[in-house]
C-alpha positions as protocol buffer text, in pm:
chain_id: "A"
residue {
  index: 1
  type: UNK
  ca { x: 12126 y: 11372 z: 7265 }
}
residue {
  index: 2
  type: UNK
  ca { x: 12142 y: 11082 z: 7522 }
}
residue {
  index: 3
  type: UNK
  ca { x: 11865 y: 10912 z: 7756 }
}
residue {
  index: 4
  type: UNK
  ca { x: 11856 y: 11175 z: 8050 }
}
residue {
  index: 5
  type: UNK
  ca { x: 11803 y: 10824 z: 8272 }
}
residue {
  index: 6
  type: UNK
  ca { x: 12075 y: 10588 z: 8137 }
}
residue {
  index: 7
  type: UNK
  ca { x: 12286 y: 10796 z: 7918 }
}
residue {
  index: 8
  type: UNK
  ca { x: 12219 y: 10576 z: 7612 }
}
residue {
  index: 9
  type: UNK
  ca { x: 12169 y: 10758 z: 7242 }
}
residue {
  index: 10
  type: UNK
  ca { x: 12031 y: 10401 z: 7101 }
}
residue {
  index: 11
  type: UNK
  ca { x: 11655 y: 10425 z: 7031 }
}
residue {
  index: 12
  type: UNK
  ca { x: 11531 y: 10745 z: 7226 }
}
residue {
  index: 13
  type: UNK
  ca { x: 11223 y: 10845 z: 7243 }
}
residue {
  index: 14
  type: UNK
  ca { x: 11006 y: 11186 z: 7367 }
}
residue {
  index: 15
  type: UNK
  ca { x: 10867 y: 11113 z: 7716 }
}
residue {
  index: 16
  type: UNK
  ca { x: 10601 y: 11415 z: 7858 }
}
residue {
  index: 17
  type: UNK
  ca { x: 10719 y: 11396 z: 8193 }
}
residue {
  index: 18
  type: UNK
  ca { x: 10357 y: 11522 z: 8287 }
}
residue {
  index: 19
  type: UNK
  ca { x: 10135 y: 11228 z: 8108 }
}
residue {
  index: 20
  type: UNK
  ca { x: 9900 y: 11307 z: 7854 }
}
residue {
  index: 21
  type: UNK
  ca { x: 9627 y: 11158 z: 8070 }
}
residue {
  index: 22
  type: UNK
  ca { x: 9715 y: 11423 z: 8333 }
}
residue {
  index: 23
  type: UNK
  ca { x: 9676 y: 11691 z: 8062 }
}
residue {
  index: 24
  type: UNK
  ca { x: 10053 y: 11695 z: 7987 }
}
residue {
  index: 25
  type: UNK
  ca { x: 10146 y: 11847 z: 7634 }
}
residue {
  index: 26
  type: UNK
  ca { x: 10440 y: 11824 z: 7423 }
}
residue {
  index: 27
  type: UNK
  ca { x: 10588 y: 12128 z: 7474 }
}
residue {
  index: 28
  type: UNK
  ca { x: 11019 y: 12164 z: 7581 }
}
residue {
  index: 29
  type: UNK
  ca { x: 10929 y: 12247 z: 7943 }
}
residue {
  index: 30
  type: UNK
  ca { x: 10742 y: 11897 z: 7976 }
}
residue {
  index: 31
  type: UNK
  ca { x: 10939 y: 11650 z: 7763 }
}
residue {
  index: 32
  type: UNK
  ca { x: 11268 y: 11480 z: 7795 }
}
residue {
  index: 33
  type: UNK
  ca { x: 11434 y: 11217 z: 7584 }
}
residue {
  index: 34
  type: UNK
  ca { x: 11434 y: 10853 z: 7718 }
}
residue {
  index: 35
  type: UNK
  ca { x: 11572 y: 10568 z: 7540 }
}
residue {
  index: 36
  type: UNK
  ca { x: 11307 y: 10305 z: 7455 }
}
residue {
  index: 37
  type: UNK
  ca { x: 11411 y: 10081 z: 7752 }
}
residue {
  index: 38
  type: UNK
  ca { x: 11389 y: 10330 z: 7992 }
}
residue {
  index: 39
  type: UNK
  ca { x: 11066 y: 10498 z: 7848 }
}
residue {
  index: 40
  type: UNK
  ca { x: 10896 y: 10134 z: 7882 }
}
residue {
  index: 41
  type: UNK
  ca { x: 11026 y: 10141 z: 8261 }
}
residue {
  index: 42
  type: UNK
  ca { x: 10887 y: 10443 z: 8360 }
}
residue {
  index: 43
  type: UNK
  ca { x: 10549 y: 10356 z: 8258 }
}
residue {
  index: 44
  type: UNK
  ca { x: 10503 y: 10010 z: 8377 }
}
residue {
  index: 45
  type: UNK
  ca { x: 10644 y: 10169 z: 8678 }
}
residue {
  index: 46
  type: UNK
  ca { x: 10387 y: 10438 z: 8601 }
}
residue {
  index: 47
  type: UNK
  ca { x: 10121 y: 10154 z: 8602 }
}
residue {
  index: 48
  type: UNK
  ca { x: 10237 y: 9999 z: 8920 }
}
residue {
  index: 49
  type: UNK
  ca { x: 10257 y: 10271 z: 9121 }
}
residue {
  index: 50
  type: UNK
  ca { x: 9875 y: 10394 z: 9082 }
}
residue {
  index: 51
  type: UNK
  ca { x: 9756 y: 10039 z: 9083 }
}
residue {
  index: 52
  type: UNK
  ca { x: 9934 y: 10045 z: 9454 }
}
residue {
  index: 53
  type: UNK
  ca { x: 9807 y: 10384 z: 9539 }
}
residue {
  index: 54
  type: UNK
  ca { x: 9442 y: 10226 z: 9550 }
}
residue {
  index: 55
  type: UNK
  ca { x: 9500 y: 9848 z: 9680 }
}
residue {
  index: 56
  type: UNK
  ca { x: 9369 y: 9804 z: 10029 }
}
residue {
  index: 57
  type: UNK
  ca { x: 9394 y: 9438 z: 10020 }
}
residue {
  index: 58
  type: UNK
  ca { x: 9707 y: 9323 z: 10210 }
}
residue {
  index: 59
  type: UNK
  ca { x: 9750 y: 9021 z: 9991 }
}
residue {
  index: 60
  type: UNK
  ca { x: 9730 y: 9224 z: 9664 }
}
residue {
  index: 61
  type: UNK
  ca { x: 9938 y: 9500 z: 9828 }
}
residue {
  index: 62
  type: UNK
  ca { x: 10236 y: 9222 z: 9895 }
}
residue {
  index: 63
  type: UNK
  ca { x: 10187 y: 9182 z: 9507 }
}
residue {
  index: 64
  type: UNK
  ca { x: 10227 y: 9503 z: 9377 }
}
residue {
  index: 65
  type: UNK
  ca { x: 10509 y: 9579 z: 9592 }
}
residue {
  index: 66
  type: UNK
  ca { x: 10690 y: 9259 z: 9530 }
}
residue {
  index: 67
  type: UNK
  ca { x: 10683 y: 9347 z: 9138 }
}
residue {
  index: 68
  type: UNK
  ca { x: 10760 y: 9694 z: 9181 }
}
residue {
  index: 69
  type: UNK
  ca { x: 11073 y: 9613 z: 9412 }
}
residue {
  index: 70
  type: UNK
  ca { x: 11174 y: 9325 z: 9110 }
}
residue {
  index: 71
  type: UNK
  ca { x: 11080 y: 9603 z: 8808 }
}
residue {
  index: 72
  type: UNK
  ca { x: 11334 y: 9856 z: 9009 }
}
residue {
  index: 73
  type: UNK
  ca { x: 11552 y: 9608 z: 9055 }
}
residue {
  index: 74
  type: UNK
  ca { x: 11636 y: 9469 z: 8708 }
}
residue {
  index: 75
  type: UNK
  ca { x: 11575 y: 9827 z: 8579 }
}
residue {
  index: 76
  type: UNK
  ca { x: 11857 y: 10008 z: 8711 }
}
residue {
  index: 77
  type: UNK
  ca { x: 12020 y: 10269 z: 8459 }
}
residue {
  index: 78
  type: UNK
  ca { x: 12313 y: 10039 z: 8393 }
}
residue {
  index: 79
  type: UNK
  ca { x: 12142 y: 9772 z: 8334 }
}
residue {
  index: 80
  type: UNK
  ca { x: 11875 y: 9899 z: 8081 }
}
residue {
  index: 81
  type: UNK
  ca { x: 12170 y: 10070 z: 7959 }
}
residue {
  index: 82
  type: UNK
  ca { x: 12359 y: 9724 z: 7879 }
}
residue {
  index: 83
  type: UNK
  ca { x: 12041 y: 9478 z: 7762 }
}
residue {
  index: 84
  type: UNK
  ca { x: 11749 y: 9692 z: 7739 }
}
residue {
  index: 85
  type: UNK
  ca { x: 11431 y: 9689 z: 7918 }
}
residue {
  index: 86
  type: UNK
  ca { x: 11326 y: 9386 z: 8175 }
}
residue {
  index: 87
  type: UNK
  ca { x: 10955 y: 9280 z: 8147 }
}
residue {
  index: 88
  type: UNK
  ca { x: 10860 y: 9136 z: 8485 }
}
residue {
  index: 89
  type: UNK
  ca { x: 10579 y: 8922 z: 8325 }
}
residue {
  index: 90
  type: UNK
  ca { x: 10769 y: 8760 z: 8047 }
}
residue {
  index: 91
  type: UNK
  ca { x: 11121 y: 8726 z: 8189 }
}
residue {
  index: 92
  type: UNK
  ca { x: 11030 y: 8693 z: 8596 }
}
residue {
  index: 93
  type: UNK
  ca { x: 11000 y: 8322 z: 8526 }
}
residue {
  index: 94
  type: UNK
  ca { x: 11386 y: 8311 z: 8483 }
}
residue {
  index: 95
  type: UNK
  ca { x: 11454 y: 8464 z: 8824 }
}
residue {
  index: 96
  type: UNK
  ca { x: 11281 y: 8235 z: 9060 }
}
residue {
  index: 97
  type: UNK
  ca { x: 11231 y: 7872 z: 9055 }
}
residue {
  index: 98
  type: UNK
  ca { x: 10895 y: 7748 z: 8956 }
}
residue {
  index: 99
  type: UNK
  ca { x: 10689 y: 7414 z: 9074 }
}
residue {
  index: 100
  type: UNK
  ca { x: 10394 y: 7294 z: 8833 }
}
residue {
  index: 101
  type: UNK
  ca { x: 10065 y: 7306 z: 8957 }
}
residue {
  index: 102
  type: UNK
  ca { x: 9704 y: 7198 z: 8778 }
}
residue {
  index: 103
  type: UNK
  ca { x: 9640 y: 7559 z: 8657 }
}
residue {
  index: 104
  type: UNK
  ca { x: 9993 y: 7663 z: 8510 }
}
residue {
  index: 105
  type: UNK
  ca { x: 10371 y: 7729 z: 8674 }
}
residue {
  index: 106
  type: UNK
  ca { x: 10383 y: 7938 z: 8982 }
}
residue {
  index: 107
  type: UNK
  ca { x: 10620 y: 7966 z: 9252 }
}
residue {
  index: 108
  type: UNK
  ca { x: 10584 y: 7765 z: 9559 }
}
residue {
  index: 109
  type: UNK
  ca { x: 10392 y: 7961 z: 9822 }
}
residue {
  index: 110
  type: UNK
  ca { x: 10668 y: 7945 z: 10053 }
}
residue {
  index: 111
  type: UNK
  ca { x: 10907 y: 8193 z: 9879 }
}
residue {
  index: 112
  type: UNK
  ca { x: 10640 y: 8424 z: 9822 }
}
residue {
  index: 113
  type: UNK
  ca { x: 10716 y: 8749 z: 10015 }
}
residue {
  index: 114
  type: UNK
  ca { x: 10359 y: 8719 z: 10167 }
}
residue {
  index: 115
  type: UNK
  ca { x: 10093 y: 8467 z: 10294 }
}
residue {
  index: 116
  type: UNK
  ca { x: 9841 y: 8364 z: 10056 }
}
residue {
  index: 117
  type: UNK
  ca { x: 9474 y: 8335 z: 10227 }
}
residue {
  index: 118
  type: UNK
  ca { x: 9426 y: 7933 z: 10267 }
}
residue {
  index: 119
  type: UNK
  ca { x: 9055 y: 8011 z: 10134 }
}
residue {
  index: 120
  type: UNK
  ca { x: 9216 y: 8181 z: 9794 }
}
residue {
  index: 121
  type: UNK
  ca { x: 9100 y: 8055 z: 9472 }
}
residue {
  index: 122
  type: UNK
  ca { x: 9338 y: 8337 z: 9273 }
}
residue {
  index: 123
  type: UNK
  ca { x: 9631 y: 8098 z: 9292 }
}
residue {
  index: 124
  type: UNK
  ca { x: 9479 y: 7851 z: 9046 }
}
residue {
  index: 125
  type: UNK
  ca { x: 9299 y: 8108 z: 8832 }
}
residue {
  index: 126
  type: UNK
  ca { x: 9564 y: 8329 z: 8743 }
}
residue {
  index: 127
  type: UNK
  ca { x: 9701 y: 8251 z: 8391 }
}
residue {
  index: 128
  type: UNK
  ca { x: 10084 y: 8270 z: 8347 }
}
């Protein structure tokens, strides 16, 4: 048996395609085999997605989006298929170029993919 997503038979595991939280059960009609990486995807994706669903802010919105469009990105089939799964939070850092500020490494505002508010204390409070 292979990863219905990727086609890898290295590490699978049983995904409920329903969640459990949703009152999914491990029965044949609502499971599927991922492999590890791509199990990992589809819930952070899972995570994401719901967190988006109920963000009104615009500023958090650009967020979410932003690291949803990155997780997709550097979680196509091929690619979790070659190296495994890529964690946004611990390997983002690698991807874009970082400038040291007094509360930790961020990237500069101005290759954000949105407008911080110039009032915004989140910038300097938000560990890395």
């Amino acid at each position: 048996m292979d990863c219905v997503r990727c086609g890898s038979d290295n590490k699978l595991e049983t995904d409920r395609i329903i969640p459990g939280i949703e009152g999914g059960e491990y029965v044949p009609e609502n499971t599927r085999e991922l492999c590890q990486g791509c199990h990992k995807y589809r819930h952070e994706r899972d995570k994401i997605v719901a967190t988006l669903e109920g963000e009104s802010q615009p500023d958090r919105v650009a967020v979410l989006r932003e690291r949803l469009r990155i997780l997709d990105e550097q979680n196509e089939p091929e690619k979790v298929k070659q190296r495994g799964y890529y964690s946004y939070w611990n390997d983002y850092q690698v991807i874009l170029p970082r400038e040291q500020t007094g509360a930790g490494i961020y990237p500069p505002k101005e290759q954000m993919a949105f407008d911080w508010p110039e009032t915004s204390s989140r910038v300097s409070t938000i560990p890395v």
